[in-house]
C-alpha positions as CSV (number, residue, x, y, z in Angstrom):
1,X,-2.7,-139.4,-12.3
2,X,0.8,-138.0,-12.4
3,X,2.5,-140.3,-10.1
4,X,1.3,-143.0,-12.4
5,X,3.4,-141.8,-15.5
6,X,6.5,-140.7,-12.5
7,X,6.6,-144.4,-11.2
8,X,8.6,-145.6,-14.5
9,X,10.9,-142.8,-14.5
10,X,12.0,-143.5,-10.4
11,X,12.4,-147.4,-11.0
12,X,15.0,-146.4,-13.7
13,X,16.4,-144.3,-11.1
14,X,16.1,-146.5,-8.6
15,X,17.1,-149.8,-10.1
16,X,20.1,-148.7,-12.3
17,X,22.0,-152.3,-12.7
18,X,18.0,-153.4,-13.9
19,X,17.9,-150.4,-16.3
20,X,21.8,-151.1,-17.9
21,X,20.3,-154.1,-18.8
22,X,17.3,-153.8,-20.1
23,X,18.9,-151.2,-22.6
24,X,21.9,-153.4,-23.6
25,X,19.4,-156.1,-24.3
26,X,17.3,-153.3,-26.8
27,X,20.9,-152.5,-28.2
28,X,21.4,-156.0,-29.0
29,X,17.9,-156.2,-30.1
30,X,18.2,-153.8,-32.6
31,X,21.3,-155.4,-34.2
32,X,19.4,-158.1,-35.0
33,X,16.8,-155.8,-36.9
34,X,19.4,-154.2,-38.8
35,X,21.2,-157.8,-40.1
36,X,18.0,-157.4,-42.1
37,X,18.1,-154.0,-42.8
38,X,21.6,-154.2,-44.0
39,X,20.5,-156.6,-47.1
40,X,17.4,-153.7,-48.0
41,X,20.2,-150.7,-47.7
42,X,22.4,-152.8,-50.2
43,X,19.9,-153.3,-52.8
44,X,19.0,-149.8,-52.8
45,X,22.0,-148.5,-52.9
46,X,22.8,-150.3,-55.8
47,X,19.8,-150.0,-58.2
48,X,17.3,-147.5,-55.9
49,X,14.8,-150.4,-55.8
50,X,13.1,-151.5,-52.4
51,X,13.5,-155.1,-52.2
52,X,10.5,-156.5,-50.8
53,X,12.2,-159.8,-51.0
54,X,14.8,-159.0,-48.4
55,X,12.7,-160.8,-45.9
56,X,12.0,-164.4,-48.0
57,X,15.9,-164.2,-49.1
58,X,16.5,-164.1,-45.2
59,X,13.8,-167.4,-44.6
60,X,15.2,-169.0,-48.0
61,X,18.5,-168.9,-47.2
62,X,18.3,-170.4,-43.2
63,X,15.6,-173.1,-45.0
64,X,18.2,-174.3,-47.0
65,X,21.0,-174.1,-44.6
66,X,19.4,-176.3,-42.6
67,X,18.0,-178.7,-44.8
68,X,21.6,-179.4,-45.9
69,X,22.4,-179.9,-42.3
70,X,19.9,-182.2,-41.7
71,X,20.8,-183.9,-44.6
72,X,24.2,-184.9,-43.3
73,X,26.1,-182.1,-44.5
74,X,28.4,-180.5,-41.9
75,X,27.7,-176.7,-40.6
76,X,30.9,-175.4,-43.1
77,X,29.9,-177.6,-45.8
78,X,26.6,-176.4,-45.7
79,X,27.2,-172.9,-45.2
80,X,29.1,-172.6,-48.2
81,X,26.7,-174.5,-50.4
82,X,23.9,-172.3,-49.2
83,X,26.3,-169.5,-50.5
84,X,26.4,-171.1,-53.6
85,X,22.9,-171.5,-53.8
86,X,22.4,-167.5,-52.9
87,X,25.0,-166.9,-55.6
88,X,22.8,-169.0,-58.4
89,X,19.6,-167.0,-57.0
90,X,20.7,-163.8,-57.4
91,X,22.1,-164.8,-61.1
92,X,18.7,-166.0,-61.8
93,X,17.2,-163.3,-60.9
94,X,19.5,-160.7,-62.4
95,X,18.6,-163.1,-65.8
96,X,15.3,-163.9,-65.4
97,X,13.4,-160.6,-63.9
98,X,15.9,-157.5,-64.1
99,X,17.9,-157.7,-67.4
100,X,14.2,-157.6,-69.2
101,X,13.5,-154.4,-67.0
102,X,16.8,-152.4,-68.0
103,X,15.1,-148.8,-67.3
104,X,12.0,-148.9,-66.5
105,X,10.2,-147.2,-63.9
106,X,11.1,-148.4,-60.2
107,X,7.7,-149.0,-59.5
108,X,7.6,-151.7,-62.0
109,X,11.4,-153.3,-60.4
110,X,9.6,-152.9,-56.7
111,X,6.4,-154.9,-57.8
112,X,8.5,-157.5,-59.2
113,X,10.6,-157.8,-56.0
114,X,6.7,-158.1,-54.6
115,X,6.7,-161.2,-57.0
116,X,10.4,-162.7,-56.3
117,X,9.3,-162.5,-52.8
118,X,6.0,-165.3,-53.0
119,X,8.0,-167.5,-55.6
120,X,10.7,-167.9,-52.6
121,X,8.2,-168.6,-50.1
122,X,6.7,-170.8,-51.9
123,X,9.4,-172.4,-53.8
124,X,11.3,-173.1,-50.1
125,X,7.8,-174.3,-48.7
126,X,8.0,-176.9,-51.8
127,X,11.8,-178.1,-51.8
128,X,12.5,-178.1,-47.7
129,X,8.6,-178.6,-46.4
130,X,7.0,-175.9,-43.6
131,X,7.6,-177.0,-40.0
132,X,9.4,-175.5,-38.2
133,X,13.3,-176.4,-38.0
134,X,15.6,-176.4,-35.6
135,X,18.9,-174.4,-36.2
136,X,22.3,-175.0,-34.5
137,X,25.4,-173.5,-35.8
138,X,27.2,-173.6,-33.0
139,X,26.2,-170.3,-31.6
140,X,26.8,-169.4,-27.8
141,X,23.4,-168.8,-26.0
142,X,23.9,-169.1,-22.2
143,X,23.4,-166.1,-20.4
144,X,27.0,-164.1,-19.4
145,X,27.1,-162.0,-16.1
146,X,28.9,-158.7,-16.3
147,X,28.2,-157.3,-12.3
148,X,25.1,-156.8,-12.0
149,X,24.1,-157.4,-15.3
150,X,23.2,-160.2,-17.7
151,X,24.3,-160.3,-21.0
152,X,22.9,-162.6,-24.0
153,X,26.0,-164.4,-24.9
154,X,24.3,-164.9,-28.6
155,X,23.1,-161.2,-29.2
156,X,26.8,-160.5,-28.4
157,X,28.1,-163.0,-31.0
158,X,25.2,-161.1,-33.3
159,X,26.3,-157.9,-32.4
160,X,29.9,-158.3,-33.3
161,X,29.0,-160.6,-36.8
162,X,27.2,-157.1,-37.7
163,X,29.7,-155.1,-36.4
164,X,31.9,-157.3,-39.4
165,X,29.7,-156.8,-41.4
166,X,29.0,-153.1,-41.8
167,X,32.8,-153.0,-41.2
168,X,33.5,-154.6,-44.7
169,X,30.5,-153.3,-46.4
170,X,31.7,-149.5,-45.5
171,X,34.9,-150.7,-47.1
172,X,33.6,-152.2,-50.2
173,X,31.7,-149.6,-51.1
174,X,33.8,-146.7,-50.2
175,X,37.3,-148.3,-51.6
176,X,36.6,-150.6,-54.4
177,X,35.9,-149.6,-58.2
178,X,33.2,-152.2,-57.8
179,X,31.6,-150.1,-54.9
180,X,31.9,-146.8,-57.4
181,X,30.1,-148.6,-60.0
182,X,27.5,-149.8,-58.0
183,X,26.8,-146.4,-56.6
184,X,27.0,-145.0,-60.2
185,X,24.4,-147.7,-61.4
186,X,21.9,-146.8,-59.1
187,X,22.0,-143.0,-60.0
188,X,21.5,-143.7,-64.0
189,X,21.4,-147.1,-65.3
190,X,21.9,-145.7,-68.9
191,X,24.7,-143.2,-68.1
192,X,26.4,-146.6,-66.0
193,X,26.2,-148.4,-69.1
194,X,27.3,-145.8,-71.7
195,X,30.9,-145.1,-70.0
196,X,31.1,-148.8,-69.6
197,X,30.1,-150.1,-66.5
198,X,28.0,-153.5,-66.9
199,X,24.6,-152.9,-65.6
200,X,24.3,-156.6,-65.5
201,X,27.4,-157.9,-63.5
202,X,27.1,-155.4,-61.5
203,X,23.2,-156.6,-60.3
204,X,24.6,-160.3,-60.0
205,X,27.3,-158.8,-57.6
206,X,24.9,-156.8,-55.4
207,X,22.1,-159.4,-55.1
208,X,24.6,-162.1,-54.5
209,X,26.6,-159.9,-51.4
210,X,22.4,-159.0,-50.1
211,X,22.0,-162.8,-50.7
212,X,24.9,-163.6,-48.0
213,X,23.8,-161.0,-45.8
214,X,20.8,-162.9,-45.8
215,X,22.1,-166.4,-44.9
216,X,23.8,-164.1,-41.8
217,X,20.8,-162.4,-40.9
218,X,18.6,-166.2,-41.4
219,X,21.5,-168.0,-39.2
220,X,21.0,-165.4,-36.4
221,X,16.9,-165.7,-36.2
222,X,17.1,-169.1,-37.3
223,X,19.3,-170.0,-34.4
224,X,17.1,-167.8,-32.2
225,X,13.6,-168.5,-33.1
226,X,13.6,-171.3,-35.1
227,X,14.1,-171.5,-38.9
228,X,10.2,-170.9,-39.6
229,X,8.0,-168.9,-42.3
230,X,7.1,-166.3,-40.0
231,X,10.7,-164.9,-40.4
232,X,9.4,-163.2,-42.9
233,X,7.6,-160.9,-41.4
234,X,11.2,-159.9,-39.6
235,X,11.2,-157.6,-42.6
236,X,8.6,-155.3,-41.3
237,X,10.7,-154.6,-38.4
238,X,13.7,-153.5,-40.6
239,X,11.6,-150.9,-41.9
240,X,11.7,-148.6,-39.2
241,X,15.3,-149.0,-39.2
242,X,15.9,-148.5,-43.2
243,X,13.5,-144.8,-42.4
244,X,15.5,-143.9,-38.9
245,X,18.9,-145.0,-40.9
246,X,18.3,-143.6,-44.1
247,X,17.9,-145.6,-46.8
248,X,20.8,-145.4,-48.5
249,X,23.5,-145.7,-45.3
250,X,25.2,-149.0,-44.2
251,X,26.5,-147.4,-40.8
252,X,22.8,-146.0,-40.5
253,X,21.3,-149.5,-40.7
254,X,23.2,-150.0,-37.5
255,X,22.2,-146.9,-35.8
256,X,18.7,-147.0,-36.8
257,X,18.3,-151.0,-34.9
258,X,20.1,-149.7,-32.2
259,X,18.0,-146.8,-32.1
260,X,14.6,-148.9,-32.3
261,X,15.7,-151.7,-30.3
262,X,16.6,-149.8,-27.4
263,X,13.9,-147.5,-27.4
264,X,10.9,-150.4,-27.8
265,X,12.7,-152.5,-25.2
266,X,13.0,-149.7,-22.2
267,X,9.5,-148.5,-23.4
268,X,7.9,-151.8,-22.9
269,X,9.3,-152.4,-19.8
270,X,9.0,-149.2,-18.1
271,X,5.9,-147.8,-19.8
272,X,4.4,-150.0,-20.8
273,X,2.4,-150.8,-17.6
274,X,1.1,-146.9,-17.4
275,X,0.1,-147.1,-21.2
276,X,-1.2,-150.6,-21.6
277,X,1.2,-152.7,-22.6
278,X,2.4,-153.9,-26.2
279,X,4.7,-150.6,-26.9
280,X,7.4,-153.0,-28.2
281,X,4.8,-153.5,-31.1
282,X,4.2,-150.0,-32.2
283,X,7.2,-147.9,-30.8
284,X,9.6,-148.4,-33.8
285,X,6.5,-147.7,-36.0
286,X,5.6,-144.3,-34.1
287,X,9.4,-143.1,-34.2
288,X,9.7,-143.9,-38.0
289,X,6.5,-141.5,-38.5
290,X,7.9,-138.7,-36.9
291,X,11.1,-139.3,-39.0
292,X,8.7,-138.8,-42.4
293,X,7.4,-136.1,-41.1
294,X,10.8,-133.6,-40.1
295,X,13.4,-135.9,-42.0
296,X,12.2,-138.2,-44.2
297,X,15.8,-139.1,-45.7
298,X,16.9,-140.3,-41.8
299,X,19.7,-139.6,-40.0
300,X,22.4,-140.4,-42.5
301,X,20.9,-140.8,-46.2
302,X,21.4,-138.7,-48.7
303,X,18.6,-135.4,-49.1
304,X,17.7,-136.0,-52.9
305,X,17.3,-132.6,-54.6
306,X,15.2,-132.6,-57.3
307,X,15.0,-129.5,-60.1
308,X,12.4,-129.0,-62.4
């Protein structure tokens, strides 16, 4: 019984061109998780709200990329009207949902991202129709052929467009009195507001830069997968990353996919014959539960301290 849980670790071993691989394909995986994660991280870090509407902001924002497209529109034309159109969303929602829940508990903001969530999906299902679309941006795919290994042209193009990403974000938030207030907004809305921050543009700013990270993140699966309504469900996948990366970290939205992507890719294809198969399904899920249980803020949030 022994050999049978030895064979995986002696083809890694054995085959290490295979391996090398395998793992930059997990790495690249994982980026791809945390272009979604990177839109939850911002939201939080701005207000302390989950957004359960990362995911439909994600599908929203590829629907209506490509329906412009296919409406004649070229890519650049339509990329920057679907900004536009992300813009107008999140001032709607700053208007329409948070203004009238100035303060109140974040239970009550999280169930009505829960509601901002089925409007999208249903509202893009109504404007742009459900089958599934084809998305083409321009986006290398063929493979590329480093020695002895093969490299996904795309998830190299998605790796470095997050790599940008986190980049700028780091900057914004770190450098920019904009960045300050938004981190001083999400600590205490009412002390933001009495020194003179607006809570309000500062909400339109935030869910307008987690709005463009969505149209990233819905251009990279859209290209990949398809521009369909299951890309929803992408969202549960971040959520491993957000616990692994810490909830309130940029950089750690990175680390975290790379972390799960990695890991449920070698898993799979190395274990996953001695433990049944479908690893890849579970793995990130597993990982994030031993996380909760010895450090529940991840590797790189911040360890809230609460006196009483």
């Amino acid at each position: 019984m022994s050999a049978f849980f030895i064979d995986p670790f002696v083809d890694i071993f054995s085959y290490p061109a295979f391996f090398l691989e395998v793992l930059i394909g997990g790495l690249l995986a994982g980026v791809m998780y945390s272009l979604v994660a990177l839109g939850f991280v911002l939201i939080f870090k701005a207000s302390g709200v989950f957004n359960f509407a990362q995911g439909a902001m994600v599908l929203f924002a590829a629907l209506t990329l490509v329906g412009l497209i296919d409406l004649g529109a070229p890519v650049w034309l339509a990329i920057v009207a679907t900004i536009a159109v992300m813009v107008t969303l999140a001032m709607s929602i700053e208007k329409v949902v948070l203004r009238p829940l100035v303060n109140q508990p974040a239970i009550i903001l999280f169930m009505a991202t829960i509601g901002i969530s089925y409007f999208l999906d249903g509202f893009g299902q109504t404007i742009w129709g459900s089958e599934i679309k084809t998305l083409e941006v321009g986006i290398p795919k063929s493979p590329l052929m480093v020695g002895e290994v093969l490299i996904s042209r795309f998830d190299l193009f998605a790796g470095l467009t997050a790599g940008v990403l986190v980049a700028v974000l780091a900057i914004f938030f770190q450098k920019t009195r904009v960045g300050r207030a938004l981190r001083a907004v999400a600590d205490d809305h009412q002390a933001a507001m009495s020194v003179g921050i607006p809570l309000r543009t500062i909400w339109v700013i935030v869910w307008s830069v987690a709005g463009i990270v969505a149209l990233v993140a819905g251009i990279m699966w859209g290209s990949k997968l398809g521009v369909q309504f299951s890309i929803v469900l992408v969202a549960l996948k971040a959520l491993p990353v957000l616990i692994l990366g810490g909830f309130t970290s940029i950089p750690g939205a990175i680390v975290g996919g790379l972390i799960i992507g990695s890991g449920e890719k070698v898993a799979e294809v190395f274990w996953g014959p001695a433990l049944g198969g479908a690893i890849e399904d579970w793995f990130g899920y597993m990982l994030a539960m031993l996380f909760l249980l010895f450090r529940p803020q991840g590797l790189f949030g911040e360890k809230i301290i609460e006196r009483v």
